[in-house]
C-alpha positions, 0 to 999 in steps of 0.5 A: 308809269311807272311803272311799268314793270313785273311782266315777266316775273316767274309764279311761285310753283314755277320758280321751284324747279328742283333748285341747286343746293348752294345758293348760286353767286352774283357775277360781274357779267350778271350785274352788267346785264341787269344794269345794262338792262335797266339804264336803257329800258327802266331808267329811260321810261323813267326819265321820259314820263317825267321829262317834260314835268318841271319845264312845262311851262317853257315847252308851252311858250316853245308851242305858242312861239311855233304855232304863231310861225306856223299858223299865224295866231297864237295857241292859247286856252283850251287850244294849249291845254289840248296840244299839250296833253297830246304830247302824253297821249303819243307818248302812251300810244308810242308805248301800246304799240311798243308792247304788242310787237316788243315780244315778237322782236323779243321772240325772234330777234332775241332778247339782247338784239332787240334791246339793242335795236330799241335804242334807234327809237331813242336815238329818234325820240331824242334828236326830235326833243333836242332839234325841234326848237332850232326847227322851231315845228313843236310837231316835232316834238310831239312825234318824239314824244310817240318814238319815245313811247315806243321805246318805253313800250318794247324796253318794258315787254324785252327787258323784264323778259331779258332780267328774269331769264338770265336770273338764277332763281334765288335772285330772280324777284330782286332783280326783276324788282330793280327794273321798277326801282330804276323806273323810279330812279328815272322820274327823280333824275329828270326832274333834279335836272328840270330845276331852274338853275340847272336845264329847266330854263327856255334855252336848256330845256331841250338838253334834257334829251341829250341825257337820253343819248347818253344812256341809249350809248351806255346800255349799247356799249355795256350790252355787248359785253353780255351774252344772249338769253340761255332760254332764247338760244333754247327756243331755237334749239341751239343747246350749245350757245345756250350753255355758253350763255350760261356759262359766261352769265354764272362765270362757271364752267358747271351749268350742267343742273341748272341746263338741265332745269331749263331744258326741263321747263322749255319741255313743259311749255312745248307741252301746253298749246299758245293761246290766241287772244280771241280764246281768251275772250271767248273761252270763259275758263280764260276770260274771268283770269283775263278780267281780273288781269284788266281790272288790275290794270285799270287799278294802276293807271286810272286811278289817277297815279301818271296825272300826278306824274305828269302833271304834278308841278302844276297840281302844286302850283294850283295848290298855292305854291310858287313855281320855284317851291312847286318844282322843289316838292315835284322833285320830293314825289320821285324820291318819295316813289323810290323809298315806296318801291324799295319798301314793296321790294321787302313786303311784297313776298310776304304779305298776300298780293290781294290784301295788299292791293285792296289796302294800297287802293284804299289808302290812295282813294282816301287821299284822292278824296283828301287831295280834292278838299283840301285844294278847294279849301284855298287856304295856306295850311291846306297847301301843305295837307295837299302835298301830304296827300300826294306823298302818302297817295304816291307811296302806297301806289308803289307799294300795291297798285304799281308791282301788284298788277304786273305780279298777278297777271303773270300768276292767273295764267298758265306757261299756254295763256300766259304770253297772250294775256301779259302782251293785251295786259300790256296794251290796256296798261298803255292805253289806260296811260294814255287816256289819263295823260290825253284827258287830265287836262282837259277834265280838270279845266272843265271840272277843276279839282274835282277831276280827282274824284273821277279818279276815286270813283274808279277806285271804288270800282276796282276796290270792290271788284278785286275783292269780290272776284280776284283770288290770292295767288300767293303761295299757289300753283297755276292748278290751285289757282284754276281751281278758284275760276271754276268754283 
């Protein structure tokens, strides 16, 4: 889920507001804020989509051993597979209801209280992680699993929001790259610390939430040393604090030019009526950018990209690996994400965000279709070439389907449109997780390997659409890019 994560990220023509002529300095206060930012929000969602990948099979025993206490018979087959798969679908429902009310806490509360808010649905999430087994009710677990999705939900809508309006624009596309960077960072934490001889055991597992504690407690402490959005304090006309903010956040007394941006583009958007979700459905002008948007959704998470996420381990196992080595390579794919989304950080504002997606989706289809052969094969050598799927599939995720989708959604749409269309974005981003994370399982005991194909063949669809009907908005204005809807 990785995802997670360009939400809030400026298009080009807005990011060219009469910038300052030297380019403006990096303050301690800043980096605070970004890494405060991304330590509770990026990294968490990060650390709780992976959480669960290396102990799977000492949380499945933890479920039997309940249930047997609970219902007096044992939870096995597809009974198992169900349960099991619905702790990932609470968690992607967590995370759609996060996303459709974390921008009205974001609007009203302000960017840094609803940040620090958030962590009461951490603290939640974790104590239910951390105690269901002294409780011995998996229920408990699962409902963690849903606060946890909250949390992701709202850190994703705030946090991208917090980071690019603190950002001084020259810093603005790497730093709101770190959020994904830091999702990344999450996955390959948690499942170092899932392996065997660290907390992947039947008694430690459960310490793995405790890590979350810790980073809940660090983005809080860190927090209020940072000031609230300038452009916050500006939508509720506070001009003052506003410059305090601002001052504190540049370390400088002289924020007069860059106020008087801001004032400027809050002007601009005052000046453009919000539009209702029902008009973006209904208005054709907003319904082929909003499709494109859904589409783009669709194209990151189902084409199969949280199914290998969540369920790697396993996909390792079925391949012909030992459960030790299998925990070993999961642990490779977060490091192998991570090298992918720091290459997507260099290319992304060079290479064309159309081309670069329809490329991306077609090399991951190529190891879909890949992955599936070589795991029928059933032989030691085609192990290897399955694992060498997965690698090249998940770098090329992080290179176009994993930023790209966020990166376009923001550009299709005006300052009017454009919070209606990135929250429902939001939501069919959840939504489309959660159907993965509910039905993987429960396809691949039905169909086996070729539940991979499922995937390709959405691929296919997205490939065809994105270049039939998807414009390139690198480079352009929003009036450049409306113009291609009305062509």
């Amino acid at each position: 889920m990785d995802d997670d994560l360009k939400v809030n990220q400026p298009s080009p023509h807005e990011t060219n507001l009469k910038p300052e002529k030297s380019k403006p300095k990096i303050t301690i206060v800043l980096l605070l804020s970004v890494i405060a930012t991304n330590i509770g929000s990026a990294f968490v969602m990060g650390y709780n989509i992976s959480i669960a990948n290396e102990p799977q099979d000492q949380i499945k025993n933890f479920f039997q051993t309940s249930a047997r206490t609970e219902f007096g018979s044992i939870l096995k087959g597809s009974t198992l597979t169900v349960f099991w798969s619905s702790t990932n679908f609470f968690y992607c429902i967590g995370g759609a209801t996060g996303a459709l009310f974390g921008g009205y806490l974001g609007a009203t509360l302000g960017r840094k209280n609803s940040l620090l808010l958030n962590n009461l649905f951490l603290i939640v999430s974790q104590l239910c992680g951390s105690y269901c087994v002294p409780l011995n009710v998996f229920e408990i677990y699962i409902f963690g699993k849903f606060m946890a999705g909250v949390n992701s939900g709202v850190g994703t809508t705030v946090g991208p929001m917090y980071i690019n309006e603190i950002s001084p624009i020259a810093y603005r596309g790497a730093f709101g790259s770190s959020f994904q960077l830091s999702c990344c960072l999450g996955i390959f934490v948690t499942e170092i610390l899932g392996f065997p001889f660290l907390l992947g055991t039947t008694k430690l597992w459960p310490e793995l939430f405790n890590i979350l504690l810790f980073c809940g407690l660090l983005q809080v402490l860190m927090l209020l040393m940072c000031p609230e959005s300038p452009k916050y304090f500006l939508t509720k006309e506070m001009n003052e604090d506003a410059k305090k903010a601002l001052r504190k956040l540049r370390n400088s007394a002289n924020v007069d030019v860059e106020m008087r941006e801001m004032q400027e583009e809050r002007e601009l958007e005052s000046l453009e009526p919000r539009v209702t979700l029902k008009e973006l459905f209904f208005v054709p002008f907003y319904r082929r950018p909003l499709t494109v948007a859904i589409v783009a959704q669709i194209s990151q998470q189902l084409t199969g990209v949280n199914a290998i996420n969540y369920y790697c381990t396993s996909i390792f196992k079925d391949a012909g690996f030992s459960t030790t080595t299998s925990t070993y390579i999961t642990a490779v794919t977060g490091l192998i994400q991570i090298l992918g989304t720091v290459v997507a950080i260099l290319l992304i504002e060079k290479a064309g965000r159309k081309i670069l997606l329809i490329v991306g989706l077609s090399v991951m289809l190529a190891m879909l279709v890949s992955l599936t052969v070589f795991l029928y094969i059933k032989e030691h050598f085609a192990s290897y070439f399955s694992v060498a799927s997965i690698f090249i599939y998940l770098m090329f995720y992080c290179l176009a389907a994993g930023p790209i989708p966020w990166l376009i959604t923001a550009e299709l749409f005006s300052n009017g449109p454009r919070p209606t269309a990135v929250a429902f974005a939001g939501f069919v981003n959840w939504l489309s997780n959660s159907a993965v994370g509910l039905l993987f399982p429960v396809l691949k005991d039905a169909i086996g390997d070729s539940v991979f194909l499922v995937f390709a063949a959405i691929a296919v669809f997205c490939i065809a659409f994105i270049a039939i009907k998807a414009p390139e908005t690198k480079g352009k204005s929003i009036d450049e890019i409306k113009a291609l809807f009305v062509k």
